[in-house]
C-alpha positions as CSV (number, residue, x, y, z in Angstrom):
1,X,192.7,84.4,118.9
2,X,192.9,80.7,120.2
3,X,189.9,78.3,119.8
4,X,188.4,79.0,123.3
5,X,188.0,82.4,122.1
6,X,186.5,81.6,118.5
7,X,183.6,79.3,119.9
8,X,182.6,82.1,122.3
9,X,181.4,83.9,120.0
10,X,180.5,81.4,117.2
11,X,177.8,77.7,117.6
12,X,177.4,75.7,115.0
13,X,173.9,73.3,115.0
14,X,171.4,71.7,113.1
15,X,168.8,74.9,112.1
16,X,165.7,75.6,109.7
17,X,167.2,78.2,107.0
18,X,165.8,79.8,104.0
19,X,167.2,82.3,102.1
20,X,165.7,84.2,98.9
21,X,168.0,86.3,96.9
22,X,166.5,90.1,96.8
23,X,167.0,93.3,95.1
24,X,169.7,95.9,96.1
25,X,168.0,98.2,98.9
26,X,165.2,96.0,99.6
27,X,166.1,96.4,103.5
28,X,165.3,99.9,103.6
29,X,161.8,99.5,101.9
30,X,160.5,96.2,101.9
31,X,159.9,94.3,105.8
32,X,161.7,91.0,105.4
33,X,159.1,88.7,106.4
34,X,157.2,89.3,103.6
35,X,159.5,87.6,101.3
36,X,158.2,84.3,103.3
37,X,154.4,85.4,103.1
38,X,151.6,84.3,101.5
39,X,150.2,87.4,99.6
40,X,147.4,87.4,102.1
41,X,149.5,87.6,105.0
42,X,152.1,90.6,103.5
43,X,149.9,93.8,104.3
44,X,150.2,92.2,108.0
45,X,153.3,91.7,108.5
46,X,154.3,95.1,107.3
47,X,151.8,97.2,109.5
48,X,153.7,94.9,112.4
49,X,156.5,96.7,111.3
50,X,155.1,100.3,111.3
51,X,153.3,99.4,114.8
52,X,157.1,98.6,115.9
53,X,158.6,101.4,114.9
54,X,155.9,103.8,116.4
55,X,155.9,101.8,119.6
56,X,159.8,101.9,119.8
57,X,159.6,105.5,119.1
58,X,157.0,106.3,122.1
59,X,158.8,103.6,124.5
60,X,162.2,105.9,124.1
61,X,160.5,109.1,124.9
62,X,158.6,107.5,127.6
63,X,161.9,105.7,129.3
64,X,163.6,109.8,129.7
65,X,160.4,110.6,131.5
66,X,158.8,107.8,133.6
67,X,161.3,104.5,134.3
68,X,158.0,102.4,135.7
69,X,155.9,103.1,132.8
70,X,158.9,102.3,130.5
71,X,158.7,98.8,131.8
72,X,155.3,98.2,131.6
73,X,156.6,99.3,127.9
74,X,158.7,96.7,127.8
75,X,156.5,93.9,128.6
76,X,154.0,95.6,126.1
77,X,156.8,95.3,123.7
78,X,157.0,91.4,124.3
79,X,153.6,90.8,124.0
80,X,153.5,92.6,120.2
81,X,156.6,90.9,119.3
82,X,155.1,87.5,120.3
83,X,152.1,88.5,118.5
84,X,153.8,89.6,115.3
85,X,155.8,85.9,115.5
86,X,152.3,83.9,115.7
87,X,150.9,85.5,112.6
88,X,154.4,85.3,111.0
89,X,154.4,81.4,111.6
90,X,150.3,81.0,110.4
91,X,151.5,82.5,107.5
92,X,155.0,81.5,106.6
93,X,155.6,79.6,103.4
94,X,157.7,76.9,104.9
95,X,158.8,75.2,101.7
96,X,161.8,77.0,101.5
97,X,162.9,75.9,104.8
98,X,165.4,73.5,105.0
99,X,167.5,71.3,108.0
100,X,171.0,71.3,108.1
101,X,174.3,72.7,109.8
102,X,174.3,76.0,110.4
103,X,177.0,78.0,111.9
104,X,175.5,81.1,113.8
105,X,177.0,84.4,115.3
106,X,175.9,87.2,116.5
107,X,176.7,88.5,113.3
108,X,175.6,86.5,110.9
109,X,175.6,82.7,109.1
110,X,177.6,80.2,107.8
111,X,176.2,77.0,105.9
112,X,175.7,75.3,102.9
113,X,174.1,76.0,99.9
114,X,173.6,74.4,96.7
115,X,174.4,77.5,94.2
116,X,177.3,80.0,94.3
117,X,176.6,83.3,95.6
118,X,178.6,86.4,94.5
119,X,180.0,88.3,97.5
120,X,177.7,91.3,98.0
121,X,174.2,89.9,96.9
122,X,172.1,90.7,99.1
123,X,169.2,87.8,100.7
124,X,166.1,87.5,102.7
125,X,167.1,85.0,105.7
126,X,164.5,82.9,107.7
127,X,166.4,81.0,110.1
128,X,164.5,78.6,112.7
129,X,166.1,77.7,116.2
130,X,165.8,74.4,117.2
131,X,164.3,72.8,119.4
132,X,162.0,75.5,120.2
133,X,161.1,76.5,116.6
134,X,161.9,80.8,117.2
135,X,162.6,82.9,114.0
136,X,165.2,85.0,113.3
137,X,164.0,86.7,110.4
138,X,166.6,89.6,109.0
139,X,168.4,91.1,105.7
140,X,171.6,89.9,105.0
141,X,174.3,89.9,102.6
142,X,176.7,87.5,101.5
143,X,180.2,87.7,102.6
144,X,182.0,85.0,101.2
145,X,181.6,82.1,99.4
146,X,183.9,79.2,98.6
147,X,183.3,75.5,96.8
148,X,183.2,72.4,99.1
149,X,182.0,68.4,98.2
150,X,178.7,69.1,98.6
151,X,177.8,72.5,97.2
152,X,179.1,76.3,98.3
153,X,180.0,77.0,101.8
154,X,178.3,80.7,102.3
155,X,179.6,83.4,104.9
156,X,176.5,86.0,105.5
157,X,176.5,89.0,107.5
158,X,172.9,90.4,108.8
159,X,171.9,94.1,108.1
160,X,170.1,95.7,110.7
161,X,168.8,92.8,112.8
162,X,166.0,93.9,114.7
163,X,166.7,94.0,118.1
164,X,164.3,91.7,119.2
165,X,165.9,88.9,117.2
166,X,169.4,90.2,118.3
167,X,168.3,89.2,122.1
168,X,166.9,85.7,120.6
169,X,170.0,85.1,119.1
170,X,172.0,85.9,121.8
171,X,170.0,84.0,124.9
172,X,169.8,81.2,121.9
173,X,173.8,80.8,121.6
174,X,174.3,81.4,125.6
175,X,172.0,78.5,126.5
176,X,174.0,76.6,123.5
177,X,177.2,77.7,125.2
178,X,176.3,77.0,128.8
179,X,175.1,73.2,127.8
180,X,178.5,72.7,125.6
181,X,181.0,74.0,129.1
182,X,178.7,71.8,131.2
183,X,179.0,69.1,129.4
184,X,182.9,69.5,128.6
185,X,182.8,70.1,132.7
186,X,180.9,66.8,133.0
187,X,183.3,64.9,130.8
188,X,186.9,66.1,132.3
189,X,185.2,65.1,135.8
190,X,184.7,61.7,134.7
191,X,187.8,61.8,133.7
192,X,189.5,62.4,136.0
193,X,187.4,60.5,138.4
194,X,188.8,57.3,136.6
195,X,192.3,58.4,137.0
196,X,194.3,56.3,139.8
């Protein structure tokens, strides 16, 4: 696969990005944002998960019988996921968080960290997208890991991101993509503009 290829489906950026080591099979019991709650904040966070999971249950049933009320669904759908995001953020201890470069797929992370992970340890992941501060909040579990100067470059794969984030990832890296061509565009015009 040539380079072209590779960045279509890979950006790398400056990000927000915590990560909390967890126990084995925490993703099937635990909701993930609660490892970044205050205590307060954890028994709401994880009835915004049940409420998801009911809704998305109704919303499928709904979409075989009635396409226009399945929409309405949808926009219902947005509205509890921007919700769920506001009381995340109120909440959120952002101590963990720190800025650096993150590279970011559709599949999961790359980036820096200052302690060796073993492949196959599984983490809690709170990444921020900047400039316009949206969470992607998901399980994940380290891939790789490998020493560099300034600490251990981690490869992470996400378990089961929520669909919700898997659309904010992916109109996230498209806009990312779009400005990097443009501006690529931009730059051989010039060029070439100069030319004799």
């Amino acid at each position: 696969m040539d380079e072209e290829k590779r960045e279509a489906f890979r950006i790398s950026e400056e990000a927000l990005l915590a990560i909390v080591a967890v126990p084995a099979g925490a993703h099937s019991r635990i909701p993930v944002e609660t490892h970044f709650q205050a205590a307060a904040n954890v028994d709401a966070i994880a009835r915004f998960a049940e409420l998801d999971q009911s809704f998305r249950e109704c919303q499928a049933r709904l979409a075989r019988i009635d396409a226009v009320a399945a929409e309405a669904c949808d926009w219902l759908a947005a509205q509890i996921d921007l919700l769920r995001d506001i009381v995340f953020a109120a909440g959120a201890n952002d101590r963990g968080l720190r800025r650096g470069l993150v590279s970011i797929s559709a599949t999961g992370l790359g980036f820096t960290h200052a302690e060796r992970l073993e492949p196959g340890t599984p983490l809690a992941v709170r990444l921020v997208l900047l400039p316009q501060h949206e969470p992607i909040v998901s399980y994940a579990r380290v891939r790789q890991a490998r020493a560099g100067d300034d600490g251990f470059r981690l490869g992470v794969e996400f378990i089961d991101l929520a669909l919700e984030y898997q659309r904010r990832l992916n109109r996230h890296m498209l806009k990312a993509q779009i400005t990097t061509r443009t501006a690529r565009a931009e730059r051989a015009q010039t060029g070439m503009a100069r030319e004799p």
